[in-house]
VMD Tcl script that builds the backbone (N, CA, C; Angstrom):
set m [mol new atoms 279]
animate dup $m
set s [atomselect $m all]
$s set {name element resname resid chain x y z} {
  {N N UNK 1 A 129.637 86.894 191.615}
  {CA C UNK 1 A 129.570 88.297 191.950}
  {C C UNK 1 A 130.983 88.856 191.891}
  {N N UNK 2 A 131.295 89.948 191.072}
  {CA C UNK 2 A 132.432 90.373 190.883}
  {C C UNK 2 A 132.846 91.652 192.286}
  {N N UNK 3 A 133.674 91.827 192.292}
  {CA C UNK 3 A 134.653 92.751 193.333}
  {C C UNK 3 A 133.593 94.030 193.412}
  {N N UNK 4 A 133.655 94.262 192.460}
  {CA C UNK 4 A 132.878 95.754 192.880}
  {C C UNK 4 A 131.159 95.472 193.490}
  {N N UNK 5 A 130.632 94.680 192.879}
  {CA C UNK 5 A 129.356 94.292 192.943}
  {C C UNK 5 A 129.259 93.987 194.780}
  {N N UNK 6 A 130.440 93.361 195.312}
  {CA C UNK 6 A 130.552 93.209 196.575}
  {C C UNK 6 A 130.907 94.432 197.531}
  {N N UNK 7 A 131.649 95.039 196.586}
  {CA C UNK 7 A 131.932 96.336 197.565}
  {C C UNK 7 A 130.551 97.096 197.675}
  {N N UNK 8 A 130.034 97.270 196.508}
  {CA C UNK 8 A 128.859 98.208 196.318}
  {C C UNK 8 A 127.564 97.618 197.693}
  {N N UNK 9 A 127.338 96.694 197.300}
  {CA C UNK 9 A 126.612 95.815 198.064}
  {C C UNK 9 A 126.828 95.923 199.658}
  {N N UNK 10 A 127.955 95.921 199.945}
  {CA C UNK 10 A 128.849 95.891 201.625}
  {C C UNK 10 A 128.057 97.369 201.889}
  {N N UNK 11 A 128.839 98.498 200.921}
  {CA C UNK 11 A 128.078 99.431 201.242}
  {C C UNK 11 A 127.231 100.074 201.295}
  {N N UNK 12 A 125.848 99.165 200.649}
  {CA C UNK 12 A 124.568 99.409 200.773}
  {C C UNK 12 A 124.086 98.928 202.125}
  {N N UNK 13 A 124.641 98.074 202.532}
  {CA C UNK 13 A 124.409 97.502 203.971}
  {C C UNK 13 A 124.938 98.648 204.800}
  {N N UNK 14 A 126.077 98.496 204.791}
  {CA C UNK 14 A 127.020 99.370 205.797}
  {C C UNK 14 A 125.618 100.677 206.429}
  {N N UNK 15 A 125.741 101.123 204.698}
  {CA C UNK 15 A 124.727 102.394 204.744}
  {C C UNK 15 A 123.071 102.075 205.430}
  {N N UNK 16 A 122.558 101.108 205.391}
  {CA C UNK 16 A 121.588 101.080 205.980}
  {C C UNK 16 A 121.648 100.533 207.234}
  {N N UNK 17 A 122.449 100.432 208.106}
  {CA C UNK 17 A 122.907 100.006 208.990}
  {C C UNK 17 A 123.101 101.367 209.826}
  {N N UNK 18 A 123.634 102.316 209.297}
  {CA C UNK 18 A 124.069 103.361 210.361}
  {C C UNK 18 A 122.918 104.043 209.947}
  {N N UNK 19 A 122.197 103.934 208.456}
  {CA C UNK 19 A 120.740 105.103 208.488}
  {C C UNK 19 A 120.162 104.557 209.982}
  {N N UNK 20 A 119.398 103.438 209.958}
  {CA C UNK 20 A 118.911 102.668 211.516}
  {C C UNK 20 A 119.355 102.867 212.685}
  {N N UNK 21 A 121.029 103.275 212.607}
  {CA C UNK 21 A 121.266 103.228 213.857}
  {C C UNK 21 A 120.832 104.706 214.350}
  {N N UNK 22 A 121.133 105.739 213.504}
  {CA C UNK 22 A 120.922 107.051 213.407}
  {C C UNK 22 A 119.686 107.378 213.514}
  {N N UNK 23 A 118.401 106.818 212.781}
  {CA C UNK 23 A 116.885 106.725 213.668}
  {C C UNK 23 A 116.846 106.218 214.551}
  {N N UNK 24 A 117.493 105.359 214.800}
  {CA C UNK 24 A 116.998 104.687 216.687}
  {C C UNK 24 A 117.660 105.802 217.364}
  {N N UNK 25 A 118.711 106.034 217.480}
  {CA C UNK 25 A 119.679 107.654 218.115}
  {C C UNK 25 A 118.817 108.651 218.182}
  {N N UNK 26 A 117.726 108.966 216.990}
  {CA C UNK 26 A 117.123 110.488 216.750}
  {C C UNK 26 A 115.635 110.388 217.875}
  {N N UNK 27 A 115.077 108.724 217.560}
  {CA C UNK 27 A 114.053 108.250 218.704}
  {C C UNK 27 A 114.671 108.097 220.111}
  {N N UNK 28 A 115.327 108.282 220.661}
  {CA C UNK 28 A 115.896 107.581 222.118}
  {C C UNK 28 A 115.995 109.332 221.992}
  {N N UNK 29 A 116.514 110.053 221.219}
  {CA C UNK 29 A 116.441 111.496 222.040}
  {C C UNK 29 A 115.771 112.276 221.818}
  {N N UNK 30 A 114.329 111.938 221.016}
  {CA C UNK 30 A 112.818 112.315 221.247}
  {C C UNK 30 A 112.342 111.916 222.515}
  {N N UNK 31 A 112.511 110.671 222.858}
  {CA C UNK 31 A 112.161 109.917 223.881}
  {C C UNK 31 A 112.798 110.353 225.220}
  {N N UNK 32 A 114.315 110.685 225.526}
  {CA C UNK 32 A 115.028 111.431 226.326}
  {C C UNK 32 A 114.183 112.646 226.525}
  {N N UNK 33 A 113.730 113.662 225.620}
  {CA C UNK 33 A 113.520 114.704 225.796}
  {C C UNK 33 A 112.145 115.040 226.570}
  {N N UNK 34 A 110.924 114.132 226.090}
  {CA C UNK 34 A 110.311 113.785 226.615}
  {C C UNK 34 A 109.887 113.434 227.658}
  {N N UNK 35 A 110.860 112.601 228.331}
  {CA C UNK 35 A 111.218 111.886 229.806}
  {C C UNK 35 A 111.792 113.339 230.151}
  {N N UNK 36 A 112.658 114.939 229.925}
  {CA C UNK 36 A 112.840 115.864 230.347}
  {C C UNK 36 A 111.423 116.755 230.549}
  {N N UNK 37 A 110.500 116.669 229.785}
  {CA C UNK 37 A 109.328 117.348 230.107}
  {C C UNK 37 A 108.657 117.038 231.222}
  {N N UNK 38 A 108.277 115.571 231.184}
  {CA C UNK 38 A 107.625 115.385 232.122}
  {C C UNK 38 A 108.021 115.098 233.608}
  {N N UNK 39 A 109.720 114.915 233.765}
  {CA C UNK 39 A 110.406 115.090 234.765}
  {C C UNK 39 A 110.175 117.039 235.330}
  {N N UNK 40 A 110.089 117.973 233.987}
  {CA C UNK 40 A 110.093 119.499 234.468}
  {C C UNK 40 A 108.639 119.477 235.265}
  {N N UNK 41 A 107.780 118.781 234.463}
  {CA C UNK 41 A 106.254 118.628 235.068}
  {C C UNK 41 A 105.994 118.443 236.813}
  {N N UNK 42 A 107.012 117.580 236.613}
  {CA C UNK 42 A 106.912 116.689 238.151}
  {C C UNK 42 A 107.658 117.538 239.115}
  {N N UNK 43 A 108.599 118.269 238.988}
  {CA C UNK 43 A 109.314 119.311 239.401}
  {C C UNK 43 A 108.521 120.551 239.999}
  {N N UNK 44 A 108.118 121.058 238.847}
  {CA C UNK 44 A 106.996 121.956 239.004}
  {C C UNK 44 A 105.970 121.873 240.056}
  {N N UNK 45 A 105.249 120.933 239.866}
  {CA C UNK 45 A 104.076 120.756 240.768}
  {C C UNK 45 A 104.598 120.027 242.139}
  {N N UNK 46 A 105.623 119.393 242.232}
  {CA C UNK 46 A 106.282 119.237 243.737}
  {C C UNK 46 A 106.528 120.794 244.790}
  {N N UNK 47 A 107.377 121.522 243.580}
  {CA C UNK 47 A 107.560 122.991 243.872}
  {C C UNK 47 A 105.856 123.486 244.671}
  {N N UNK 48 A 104.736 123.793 243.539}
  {CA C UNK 48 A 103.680 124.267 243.837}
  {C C UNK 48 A 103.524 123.314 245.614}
  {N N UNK 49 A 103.429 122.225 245.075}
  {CA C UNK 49 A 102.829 121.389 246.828}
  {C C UNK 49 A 103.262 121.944 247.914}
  {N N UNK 50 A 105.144 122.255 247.755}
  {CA C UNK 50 A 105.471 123.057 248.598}
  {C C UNK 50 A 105.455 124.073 248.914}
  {N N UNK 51 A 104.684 125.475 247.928}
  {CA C UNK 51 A 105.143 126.515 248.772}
  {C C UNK 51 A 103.561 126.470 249.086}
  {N N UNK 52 A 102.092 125.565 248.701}
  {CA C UNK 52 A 101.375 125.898 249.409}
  {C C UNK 52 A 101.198 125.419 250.455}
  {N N UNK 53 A 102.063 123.840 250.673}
  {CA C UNK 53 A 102.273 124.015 252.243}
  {C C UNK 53 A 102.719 124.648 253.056}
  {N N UNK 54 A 103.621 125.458 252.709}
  {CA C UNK 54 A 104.472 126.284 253.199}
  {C C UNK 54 A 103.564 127.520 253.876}
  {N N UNK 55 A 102.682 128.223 253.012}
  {CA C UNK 55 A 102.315 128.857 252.894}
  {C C UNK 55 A 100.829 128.317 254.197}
  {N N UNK 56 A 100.009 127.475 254.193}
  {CA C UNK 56 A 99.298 126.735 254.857}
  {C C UNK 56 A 99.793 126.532 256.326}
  {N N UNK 57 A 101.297 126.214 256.783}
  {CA C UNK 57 A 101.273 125.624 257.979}
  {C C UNK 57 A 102.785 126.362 258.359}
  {N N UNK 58 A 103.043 127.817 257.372}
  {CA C UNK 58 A 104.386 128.801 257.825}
  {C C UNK 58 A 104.335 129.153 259.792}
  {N N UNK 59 A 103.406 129.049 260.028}
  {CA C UNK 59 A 102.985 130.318 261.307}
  {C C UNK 59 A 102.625 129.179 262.123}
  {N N UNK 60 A 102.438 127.835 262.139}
  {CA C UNK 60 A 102.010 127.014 262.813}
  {C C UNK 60 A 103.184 126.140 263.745}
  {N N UNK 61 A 103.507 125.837 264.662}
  {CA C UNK 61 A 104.555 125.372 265.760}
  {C C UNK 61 A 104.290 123.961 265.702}
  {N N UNK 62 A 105.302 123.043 265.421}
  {CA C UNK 62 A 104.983 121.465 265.662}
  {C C UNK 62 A 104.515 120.889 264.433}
  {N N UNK 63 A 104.944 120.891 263.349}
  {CA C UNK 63 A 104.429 120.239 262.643}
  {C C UNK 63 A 105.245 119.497 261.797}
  {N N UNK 64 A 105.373 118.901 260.424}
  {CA C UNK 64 A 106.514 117.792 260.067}
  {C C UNK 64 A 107.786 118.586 259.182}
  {N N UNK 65 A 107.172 119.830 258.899}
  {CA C UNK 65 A 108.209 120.635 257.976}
  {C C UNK 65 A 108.586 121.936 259.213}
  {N N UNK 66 A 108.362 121.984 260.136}
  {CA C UNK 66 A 108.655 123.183 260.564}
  {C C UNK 66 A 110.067 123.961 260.631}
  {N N UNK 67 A 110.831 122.809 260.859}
  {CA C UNK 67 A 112.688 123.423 260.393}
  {C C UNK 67 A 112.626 123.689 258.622}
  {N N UNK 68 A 112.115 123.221 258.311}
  {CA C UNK 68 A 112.332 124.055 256.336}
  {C C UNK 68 A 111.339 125.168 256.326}
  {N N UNK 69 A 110.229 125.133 256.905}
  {CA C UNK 69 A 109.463 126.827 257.004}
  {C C UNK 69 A 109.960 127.608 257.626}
  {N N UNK 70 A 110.711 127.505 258.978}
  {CA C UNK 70 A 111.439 128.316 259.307}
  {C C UNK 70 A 112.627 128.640 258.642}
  {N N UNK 71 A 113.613 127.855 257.660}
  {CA C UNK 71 A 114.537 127.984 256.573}
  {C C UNK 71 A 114.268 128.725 255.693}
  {N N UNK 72 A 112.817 128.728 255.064}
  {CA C UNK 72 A 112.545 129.200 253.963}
  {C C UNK 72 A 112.006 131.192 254.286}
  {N N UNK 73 A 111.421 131.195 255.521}
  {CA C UNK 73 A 111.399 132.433 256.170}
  {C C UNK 73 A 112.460 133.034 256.165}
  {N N UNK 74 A 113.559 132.454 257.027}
  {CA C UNK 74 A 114.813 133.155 257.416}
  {C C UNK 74 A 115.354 133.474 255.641}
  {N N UNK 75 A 115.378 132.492 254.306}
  {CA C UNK 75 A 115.988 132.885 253.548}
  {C C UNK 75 A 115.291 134.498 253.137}
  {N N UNK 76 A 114.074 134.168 253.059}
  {CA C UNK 76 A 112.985 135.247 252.113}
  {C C UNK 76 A 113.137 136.622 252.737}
  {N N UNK 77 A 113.680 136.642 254.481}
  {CA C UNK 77 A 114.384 137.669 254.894}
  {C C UNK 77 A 115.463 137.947 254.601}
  {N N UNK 78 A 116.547 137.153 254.371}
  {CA C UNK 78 A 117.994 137.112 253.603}
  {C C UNK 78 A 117.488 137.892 252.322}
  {N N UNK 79 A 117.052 137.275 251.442}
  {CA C UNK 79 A 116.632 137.848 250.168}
  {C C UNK 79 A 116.097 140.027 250.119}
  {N N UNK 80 A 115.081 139.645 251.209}
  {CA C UNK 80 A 114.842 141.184 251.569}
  {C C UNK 80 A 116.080 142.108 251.746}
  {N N UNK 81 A 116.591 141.636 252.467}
  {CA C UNK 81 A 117.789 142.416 253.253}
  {C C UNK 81 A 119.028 142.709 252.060}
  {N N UNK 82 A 119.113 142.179 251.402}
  {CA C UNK 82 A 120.146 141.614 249.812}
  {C C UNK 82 A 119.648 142.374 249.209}
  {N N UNK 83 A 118.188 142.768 248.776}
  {CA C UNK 83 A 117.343 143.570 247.777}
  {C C UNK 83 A 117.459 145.107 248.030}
  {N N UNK 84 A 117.163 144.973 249.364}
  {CA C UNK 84 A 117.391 146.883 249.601}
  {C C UNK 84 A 119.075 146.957 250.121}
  {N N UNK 85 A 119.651 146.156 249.805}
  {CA C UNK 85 A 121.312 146.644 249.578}
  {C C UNK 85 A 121.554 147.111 248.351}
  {N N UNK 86 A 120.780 146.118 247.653}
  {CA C UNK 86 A 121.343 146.271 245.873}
  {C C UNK 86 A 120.651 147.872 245.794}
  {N N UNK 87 A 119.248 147.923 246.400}
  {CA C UNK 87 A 118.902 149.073 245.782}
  {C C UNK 87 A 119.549 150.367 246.396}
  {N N UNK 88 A 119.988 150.074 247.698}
  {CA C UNK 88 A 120.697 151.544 248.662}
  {C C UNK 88 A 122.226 151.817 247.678}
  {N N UNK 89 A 123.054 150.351 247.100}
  {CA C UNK 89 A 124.297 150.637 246.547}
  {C C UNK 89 A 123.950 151.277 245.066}
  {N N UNK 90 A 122.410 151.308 244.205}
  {CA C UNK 90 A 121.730 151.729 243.069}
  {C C UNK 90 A 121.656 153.240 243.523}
  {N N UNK 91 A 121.472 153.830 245.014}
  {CA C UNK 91 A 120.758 154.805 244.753}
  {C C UNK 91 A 119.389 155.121 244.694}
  {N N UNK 92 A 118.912 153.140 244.539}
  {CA C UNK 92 A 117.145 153.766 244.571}
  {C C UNK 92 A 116.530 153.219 245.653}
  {N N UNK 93 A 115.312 153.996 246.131}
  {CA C UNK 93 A 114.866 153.921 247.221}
  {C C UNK 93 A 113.499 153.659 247.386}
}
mol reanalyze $m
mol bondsrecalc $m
mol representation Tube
mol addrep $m
């Protein structure tokens, strides 16, 4: 096998070597992205659990969340109070 025949050859390897590595790279961040969906999924519906507990046992005294329903009250009044600032410094009423 002459010089070039080896170079050529090296870099037919070389080259299929990083094509492979570059599909396994393009699958692992199909696969990453994926594992991001269904992590948003799981997110989501944790969210939902909570505000209908929230919503279920807000007004109720003694129960296992009652310091974060009372947190989440006091914010949603924060929020109120923030809203008709923005709108009194707007002008609208």
């Amino acid at each position: 096998m002459n010089f070039l025949e080896k170079v050529g050859e090296t870099i037919t390897t070389r080259g299929k070597e990083v094509a492979d590595k570059a599909k396994d790279m393009a699958e692992i961040a199909g696969l990453r992205s994926q594992i991001g969906t269904c992590e948003e999924v799981i997110r989501k519906n944790y969210m939902e659990i909570g505000k209908l507990y929230y919503e279920q046992f807000k007004d109720r005294e003694n129960h296992d969340f009652a310091d974060q329903c009372t947190a989440i009250s006091h914010a949603q009044s924060g929020i109120e109070a923030l809203e008709a600032k923005i709108r009194e410094i707007k002008g609208v009423y």
